[in-house]
C-alpha positions, 0 to 999 in steps of 0.5 A: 008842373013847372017846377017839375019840368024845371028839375028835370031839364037842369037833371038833363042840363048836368047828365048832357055836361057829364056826357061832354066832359066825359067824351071830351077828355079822359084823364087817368091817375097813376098815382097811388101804390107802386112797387119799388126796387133796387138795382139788384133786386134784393129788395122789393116794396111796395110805395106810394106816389107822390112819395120816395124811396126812403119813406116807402123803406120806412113804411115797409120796416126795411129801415127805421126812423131816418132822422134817429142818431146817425141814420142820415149817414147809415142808410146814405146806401139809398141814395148811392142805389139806383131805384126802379118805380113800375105798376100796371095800369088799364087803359080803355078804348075810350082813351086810345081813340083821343087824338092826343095821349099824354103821360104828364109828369109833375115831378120826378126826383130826378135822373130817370128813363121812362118806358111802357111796355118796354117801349122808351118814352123818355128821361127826366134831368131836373126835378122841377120841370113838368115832363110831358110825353106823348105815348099813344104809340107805346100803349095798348087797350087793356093792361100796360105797364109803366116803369120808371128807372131812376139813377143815382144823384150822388153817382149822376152830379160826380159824372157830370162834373168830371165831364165838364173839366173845369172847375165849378166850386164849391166841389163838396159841402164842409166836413161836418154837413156829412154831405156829398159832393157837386150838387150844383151840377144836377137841378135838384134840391140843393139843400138834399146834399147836406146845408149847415142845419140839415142832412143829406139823403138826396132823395129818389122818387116820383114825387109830384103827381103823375098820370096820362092825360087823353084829349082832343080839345086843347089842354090848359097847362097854365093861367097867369093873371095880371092886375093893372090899376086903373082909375077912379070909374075902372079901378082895375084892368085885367090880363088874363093869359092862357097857355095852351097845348093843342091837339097833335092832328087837327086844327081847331077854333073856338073862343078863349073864356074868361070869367070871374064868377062872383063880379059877373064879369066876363071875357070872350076872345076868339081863338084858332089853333093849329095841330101840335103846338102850344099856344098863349092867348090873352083876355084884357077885362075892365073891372067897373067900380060898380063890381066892388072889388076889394084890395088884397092886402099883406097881414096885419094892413088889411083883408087878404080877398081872393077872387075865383077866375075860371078860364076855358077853352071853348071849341066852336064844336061844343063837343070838344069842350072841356072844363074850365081851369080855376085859378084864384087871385088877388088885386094888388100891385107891388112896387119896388122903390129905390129912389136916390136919397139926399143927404139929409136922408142917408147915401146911395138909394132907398129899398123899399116896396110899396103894396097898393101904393103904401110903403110896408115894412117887411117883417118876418123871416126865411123859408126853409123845406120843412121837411126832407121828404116832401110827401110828409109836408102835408097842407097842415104842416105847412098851414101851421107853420105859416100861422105861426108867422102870422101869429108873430105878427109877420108880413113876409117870407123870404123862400130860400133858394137852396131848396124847393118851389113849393107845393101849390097848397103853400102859396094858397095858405100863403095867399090867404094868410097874407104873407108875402113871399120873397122867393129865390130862384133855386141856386144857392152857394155856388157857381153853376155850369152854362153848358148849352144842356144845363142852360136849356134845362134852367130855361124851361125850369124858370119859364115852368116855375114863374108862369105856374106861380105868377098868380097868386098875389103873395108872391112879392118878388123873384131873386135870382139866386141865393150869395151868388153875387156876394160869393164871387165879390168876396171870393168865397170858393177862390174863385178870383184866379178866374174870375172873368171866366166865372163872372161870364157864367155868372152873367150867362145864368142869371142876367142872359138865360134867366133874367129875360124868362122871368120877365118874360113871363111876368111883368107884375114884380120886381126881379133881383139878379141875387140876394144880397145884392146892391138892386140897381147900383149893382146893375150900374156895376154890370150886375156884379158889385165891388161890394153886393153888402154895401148898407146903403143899396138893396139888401143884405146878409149879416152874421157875427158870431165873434162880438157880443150879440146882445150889443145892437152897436155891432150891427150895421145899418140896412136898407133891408136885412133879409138874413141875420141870425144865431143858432140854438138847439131845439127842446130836449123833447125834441132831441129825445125822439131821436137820441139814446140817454148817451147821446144827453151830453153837449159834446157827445158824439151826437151832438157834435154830428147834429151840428152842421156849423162849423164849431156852431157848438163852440160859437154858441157858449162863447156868446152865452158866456158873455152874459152867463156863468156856465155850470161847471158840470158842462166839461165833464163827461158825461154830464148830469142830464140836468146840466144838458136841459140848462144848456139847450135852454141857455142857447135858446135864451142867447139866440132869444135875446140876440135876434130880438136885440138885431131885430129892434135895431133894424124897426128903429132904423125905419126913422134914422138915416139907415132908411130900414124897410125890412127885417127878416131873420134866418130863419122860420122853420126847421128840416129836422131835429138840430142845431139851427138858427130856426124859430120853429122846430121840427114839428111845429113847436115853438122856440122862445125866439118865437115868442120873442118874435111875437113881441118885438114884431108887434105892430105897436113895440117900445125899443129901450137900449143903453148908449154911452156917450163919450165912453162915460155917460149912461143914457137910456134911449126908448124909441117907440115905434109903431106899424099903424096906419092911424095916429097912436096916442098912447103914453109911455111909462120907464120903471126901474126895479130890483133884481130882489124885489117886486117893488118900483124903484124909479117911474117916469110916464110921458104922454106919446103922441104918434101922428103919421104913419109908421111913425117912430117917437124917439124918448132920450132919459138921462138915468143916474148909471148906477140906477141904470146898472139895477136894471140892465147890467145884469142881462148885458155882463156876466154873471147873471145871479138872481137873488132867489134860487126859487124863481118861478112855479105853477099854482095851479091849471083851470080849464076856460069855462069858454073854450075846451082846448084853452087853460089857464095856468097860474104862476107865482115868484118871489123875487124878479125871474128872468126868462120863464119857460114852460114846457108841457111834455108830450102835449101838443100846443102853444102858450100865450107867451114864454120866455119872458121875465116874470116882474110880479108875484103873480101871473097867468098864462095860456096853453092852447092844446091841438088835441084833446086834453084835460087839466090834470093831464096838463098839469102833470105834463107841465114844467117850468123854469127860469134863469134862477133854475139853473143856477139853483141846479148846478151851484147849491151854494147860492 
């Protein structure tokens, strides 16, 4: 009886919660199907919200594939239309008697005017600012129709910048972006108009969630938390603010409820608001060393725990409840450490951060939007690709400010990953007006942004905008013939308007005016520095296509390198699924509208050409299809072995007077299939850069380089460098062999002994220079010839006895094969390395498929080859 008794009041305990929460708050979607047509109505469609124009074009077999060839320019006619969403919808009686009725737009993309029922309910200007409406007045009880009228990007930027009158450079991307003009003057997207890797189809859409929102108890729109430490008995405080909107006819009391469910740990704080306003209220908890809570940590340093918080609103008439809002965190703190530096040390001021009190050196790379439409970038795109990052061992992302601030489902994989988030305000190359509209607009964008991001513990610091600073130091847009009136809106924008919100709204990280920039020295120069790449202050950007890369004496030193990079071309696979066998030439048409980089085709063989024989066949037109495979893999190979060179020269700066604490290279992911500096492609595969990353981001990493002293003696330099928080006993073995044979002709082992923490162990070996010449001339001056034109080949494919998605593929060679890559056509999945030289007469690797597989499908699917390869393709008479 009691157990009965039991059940049937917790029954009634969840029937009378459903009864308050259905009576308190009426929440209606809109999302899901639409119809969508243009200005003329000639054509009419049915959408998908969230979504785009062109996406439910594609769907509705009104256009193909936009990525195919020349499509980004062919079908530019959409973005140059104006768009109509509109649906029908039913509304309740239930609905209509809350005192307040909302249409809550999360994101509209961008320039529209809202109406129901033909009644106008507003318009929408910036595509990441959540637009709020109240519309009980234009509804009515049973069917009412939405429609949403969206105007031209392209048409709306072009008549603001005429409206302006003065000039706001840059007026229109390069020649070869295929892009549109003055993106600067509407709060989109900046890379939707053309970037020097991505097209230009400046979307329309509603493309974040839409709905109407029905209450009479307070809404909380958003929940900031800020973790304090504190001491040994109370390791952590807690600030937990809520932002309410009220009700728009009464007043109401109640209490503000803040509890984290698995500590036990619970706030109350007494609440009175007024009709119609919005509201923050703040709950301070004391966490006790009793609750056991765990520090959140970046990858690679320790677990990444997160904790669920719930925050309510609880009215003093329970009838007004609503649910609580459940927001997740982490306890850590982050410092920003730019500390004068001696001169034993180095000149100017350390850049460093600290995460829980320990200095960590920043690995990783830069974010771009992984896609130009942003309903295809689904929660497992993203989680793969922020894998991948872990994968190579990163700490950190740097999420770049020409883009977007990314769904919520990004910082959470963010967050659970461990990977820290550099992120950029959304600017970019360019100066930008300071009207009084375009201010106010970025001020409820920045206060939005920060207040809905602040929580989650990856996000390591905001930066102001994207070579802001630098582009108006170095005159990139001619801009020095005015420079105080642009360097006024400089200050206007980011120092006056959005510095202040920023910190405003979040006092738990560091805020950068720009990137790059000096950090406080610029802020000593009045926030813009003589020279913002100066390496002995903050940041800096660093790209030299001109001297050879594969040389780590062209690199200047960094405090931290947040971008630095080299293009390639993705895999022929790649480039297949959207090109014809005549666009299968390097200099083809295609290839040449495929490359946004100014002369990047041109840049990419000048630096292969250093180290490489090109094959003859390459100036002919049109090439063998062979002669194209060679090439997209040279280029891969050349960024492979130029990142890495950069990149290892940074980790080795970690222990000289260049005091680098941070190495993130442009850039992780690609929008589509291109030329890019990327490390991914398209799609998730990856590049051999990748796999390189995966190797000179280790933890634990031995940098072998050449140094000439005095012009004339070889030294080889061996620095081993180690990301560990223990002592490393290990010991280091130097061989040196024949490009003709397996066999070691020179072996030096010495015992290593790294005892502090993030430790670099500096080996000089004075090497006889002909030796050395055995070893490292071939890879560093042209031509490379490998003796064997066999190189290797695949023996065999097993299936793990342990595992259905692993299998095991044996390689074999006959002499030394320099940068063996495999391929499998078709099959989705990764190797356990590639790109690597193969220093044995046999060796195994690894393919993990996504999918299902067997051996013989593998097998079949796979392909191989080696620098040997090429030569052995193109000039027989090896």
């Amino acid at each position: 009886m009691l157990l009965r008794l039991h059940l049937q009041t917790s029954l009634l305990i969840v029937i009378l919660n459903c009864i308050l929460c259905s009576s308190t708050e009426a929440n209606l979607t809109l999302n899901g199907q639409w119809m969508i047509s243009n200005s003329n109505k000639s054509i009419n469609v049915e959408g998908h919200v969230p979504g785009t124009v062109t996406t439910s074009l594609v769907n509705a077999s009104i256009i193909g594939n936009p990525y195919y060839r020349f499509n980004d320019v062919a079908y530019r006619w959409i973005a140059y239309d104006n768009w109509t969403y509109s649906r029908t919808f039913e509304v309740s009686d239930a609905i209509m008697q809350k005192d307040t009725v909302q249409l809550v737009c999360d994101g509209l993309d961008t320039v529209s005017d809202i109406t129901i029922n033909g009644k106008f309910v507003g318009t929408s200007e910036n595509m990441f600012v959540r637009y709020v409406f109240n519309v009980k007045p234009m509804m009515t009880v049973g069917e009412n129709k939405i429609v949403v009228s969206f105007r031209s990007a392209i048409t709306y930027a072009k008549r603001k910048a005429d409206e302006y009158m003065l000039n706001v450079p840059p007026l229109c991307p390069a020649g070869p972006q295929h892009g549109e003009c003055h993106p600067n003057f509407i709060r989109k997207e900046q890379c939707s108009f053309s970037w020097d890797w991505g097209p230009a189809f400046i979307p329309q859409g509603i493309w974040k969630d839409i709905g109407i929102e029905a209450f009479n108890s307070p809404v909380i729109r958003d929940v900031t938390v800020v973790t304090h430490k504190g001491n040994s008995s109370i390791p952590w405080n807690v600030t937990v603010t809520a932002f309410l909107q009220a009700s728009s006819t009464s007043s109401q009391s109640g209490h503000f409820v803040v509890r984290f469910p698995t500590l036990n740990i619970t706030s109350k704080v007494k609440v009175h608001l007024n009709s119609a306003l919005e509201y923050a209220v703040n709950a301070t908890l004391s966490i006790p060393r009793e609750a056991g809570v765990e520090t959140w940590w970046p990858n690679g340093l320790g677990n990444q725990t997160l904790y669920m918080v719930e925050v309510t609103f609880a009215a003093d008439n329970m009838a007004a409840s609503r649910p609580p809002k459940v927001v997740r965190i982490g306890f850590r703190t982050v410092e920003l450490i730019e500390d004068p530096l001696d001169n034993q040390q180095g000149q100017g001021l350390s850049f460093y951060f600290k995460i829980n009190g320990v200095p960590v050196f920043m690995k990783g790379s830069n974010w771009i939007p992984a896609d130009s439409f942003k309903e295809k970038v689904t929660p497992s795109v993203v989680r793969n690709l922020l894998q991948s990052a872990v994968d190579a061992h990163m700490n950190c992302l740097r999420v770049w400010g020409g883009g977007i601030y990314e769904e919520e489902f990004f910082y959470d994989i963010a967050d659970e990953l461990g990977i820290m988030l550099w992120h950029d305000l959304m600017f970019a190359c360019a100066m930008y007006p300071t009207d009084a509209a375009f201010l106010a607009s970025i001020e409820t964008e920045v206060t939005q942004q920060v207040r809905h991001l602040q929580k989650h513990p990856s996000i390591l610091l905001w930066a102001g905008n994207n070579e802001n600073e630098v582009a108006l130091a170095q005159n990139w847009y001619f801009t020095n013939s005015e420079y105080e009136r642009f360097k006024a809106d400089y200050l206007r924008l980011y120092v006056e308007t959005i510095r202040p919100r920023v910190l405003a709204e979040d006092s738990s990280r560091p805020f950068l005016v720009s990137s790059p920039s000096n950090g406080k020295q610029s802020e000593a120069e009045g926030w813009l520095a003589k020279n913002p790449q100066d390496p002995n202050y903050g940041d800096v950007h660093y790209y030299n296509y001109v001297d050879d890369s594969w040389d780590w004496r062209i690199f200047p030193p960094a405090r931290f390198a947040s971008e630095y990079g080299y293009q390639s071309w993705p895999s022929f696979e790649s480039l297949a699924n959207v090109s014809i066998p005549e666009d299968w030439s390097y200099f083809s048409p295609f290839m040449q509208h495929r490359q946004h980089h100014i002369v990047g085709n041109l840049k990419m063989l000048f630096q292969i050409v250093r180290h490489f024989d090109l094959p003859e066949s390459l100036v002919t037109c049109p090439q063998p299809k062979q002669t194209f495979l060679d090439t997209l893999y040279m280029t891969q190979v050349n960024q492979a072995m130029s990142i890495k060179t950069e990149t290892e020269f940074y980790r080795r700066g970690r222990g000289t007077d260049a005091n680098t604490m941070g190495a993130l290279y442009w850039q992780l992911n690609d929008i589509w299939q291109g030329a890019s500096w990327s490390s991914i492609e398209y799609g998730g595969k990856w590049k051999m850069l990748h796999y390189y990353a995966v190797r000179f981001f280790d933890p634990v990493i031995v940098s072998p380089f050449e140094e000439l002293i005095d012009g004339k003696t070889s030294y080889l330099r061996v620095f081993a460098i180690s990301d560990l928080q223990r002592p490393l006993v290990a010991s280091l073995s130097v061989q040196l062999r024949r490009w003709d044979s397996f066999d070691v002709v020179r072996e030096l082992n010495i015992d290593v002994n790294m005892v502090s923490i993030y430790s670099v162990f500096v080996l000089f070996l004075f090497i006889v220079y002909c030796l050395l010449l055995l070893f490292l001339c071939p890879l560093q001056r042209k031509p490379v010839r490998a003796v064997s034109i066999i190189g290797a080949k695949v023996t065999g494919v097993t299936q793990s006895e342990s595992s259905s998605n692993v299998f095991h593929i044996q390689l074999s060679a006959d002499s030394v094969a320099p940068f063996v890559w495999l391929e499998a056509t078709a099959c989705s999945g990764r190797f356990s390395d590639n790109g690597f030289m193969m220093t044995s007469r046999a060796r195994e690797v690894q393919f993990i498929a996504w999918e299902a597989m067997t051996a013989e499908r593998l097998q079949h699917a796979l392909s191989v080859r080696s620098l040997n390869d090429v030569y052995a393709s193109t000039e027989r008479h090896l």
